[in-house]
C-alpha positions in Angstrom: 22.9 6.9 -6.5 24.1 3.2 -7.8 21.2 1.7 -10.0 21.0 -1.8 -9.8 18.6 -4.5 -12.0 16.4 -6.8 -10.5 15.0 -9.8 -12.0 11.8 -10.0 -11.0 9.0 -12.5 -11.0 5.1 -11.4 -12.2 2.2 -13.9 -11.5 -1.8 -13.0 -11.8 -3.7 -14.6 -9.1 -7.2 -16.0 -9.5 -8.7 -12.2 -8.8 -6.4 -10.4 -11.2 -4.1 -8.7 -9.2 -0.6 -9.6 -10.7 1.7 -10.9 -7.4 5.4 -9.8 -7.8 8.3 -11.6 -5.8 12.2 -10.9 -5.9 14.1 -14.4 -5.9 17.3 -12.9 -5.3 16.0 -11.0 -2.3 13.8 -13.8 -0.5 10.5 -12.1 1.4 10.9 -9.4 -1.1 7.3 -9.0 -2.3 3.9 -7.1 -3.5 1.2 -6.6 -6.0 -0.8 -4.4 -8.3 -4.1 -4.2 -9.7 -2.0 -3.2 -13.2 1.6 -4.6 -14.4 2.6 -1.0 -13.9 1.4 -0.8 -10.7 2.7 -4.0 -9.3 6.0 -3.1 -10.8 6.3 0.4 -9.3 5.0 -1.5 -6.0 7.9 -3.7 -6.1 10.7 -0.9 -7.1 9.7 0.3 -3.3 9.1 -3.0 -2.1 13.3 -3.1 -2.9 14.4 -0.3 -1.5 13.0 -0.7 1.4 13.7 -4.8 2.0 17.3 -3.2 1.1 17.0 -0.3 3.5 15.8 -3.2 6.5 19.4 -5.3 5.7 20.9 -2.4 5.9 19.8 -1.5 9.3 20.5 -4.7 10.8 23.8 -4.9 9.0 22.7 -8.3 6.8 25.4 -7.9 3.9 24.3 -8.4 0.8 25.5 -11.3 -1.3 25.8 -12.0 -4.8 22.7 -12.0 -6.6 21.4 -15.0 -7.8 21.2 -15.6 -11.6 18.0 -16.4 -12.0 16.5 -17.7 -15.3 12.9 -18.0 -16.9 11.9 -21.3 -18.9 9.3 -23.2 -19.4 9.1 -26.9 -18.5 6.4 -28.8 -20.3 4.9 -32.4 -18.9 
């Protein structure tokens, strides 16, 4: 099995459930009530966004770097 890392993005919506999205995997998305759950949500959410490319044969490109920082106004 080949591991690969995921940047992932975590956001807490107005009710407290923390939203996670993939930007290097675009519709790649879920949530949990908990950080730990949203991010064991999203390790499935993965596999199965990859297993769905897969099946339609969408090749994979290079992951996008993606970087955090803040922008202040």
């Amino acid at each position: 099995m080949i591991l690969l890392d995921w940047k992932v993005v975590l956001e807490t919506d107005e009710d407290g459930w923390i939203t996670v999205t993939v930007p290097s995997l675009p519709g790649c998305i879920s949530q949990g009530k908990t950080k730990e759950k949203a991010l064991e949500n999203i390790k499935e959410a993965i596999e199965l966004h990859l297993s769905a490319l897969a099946e339609e044969g969408v090749p994979l490109k290079d992951k996008k770097e993606v970087a955090m920082v803040n922008v202040c106004i």
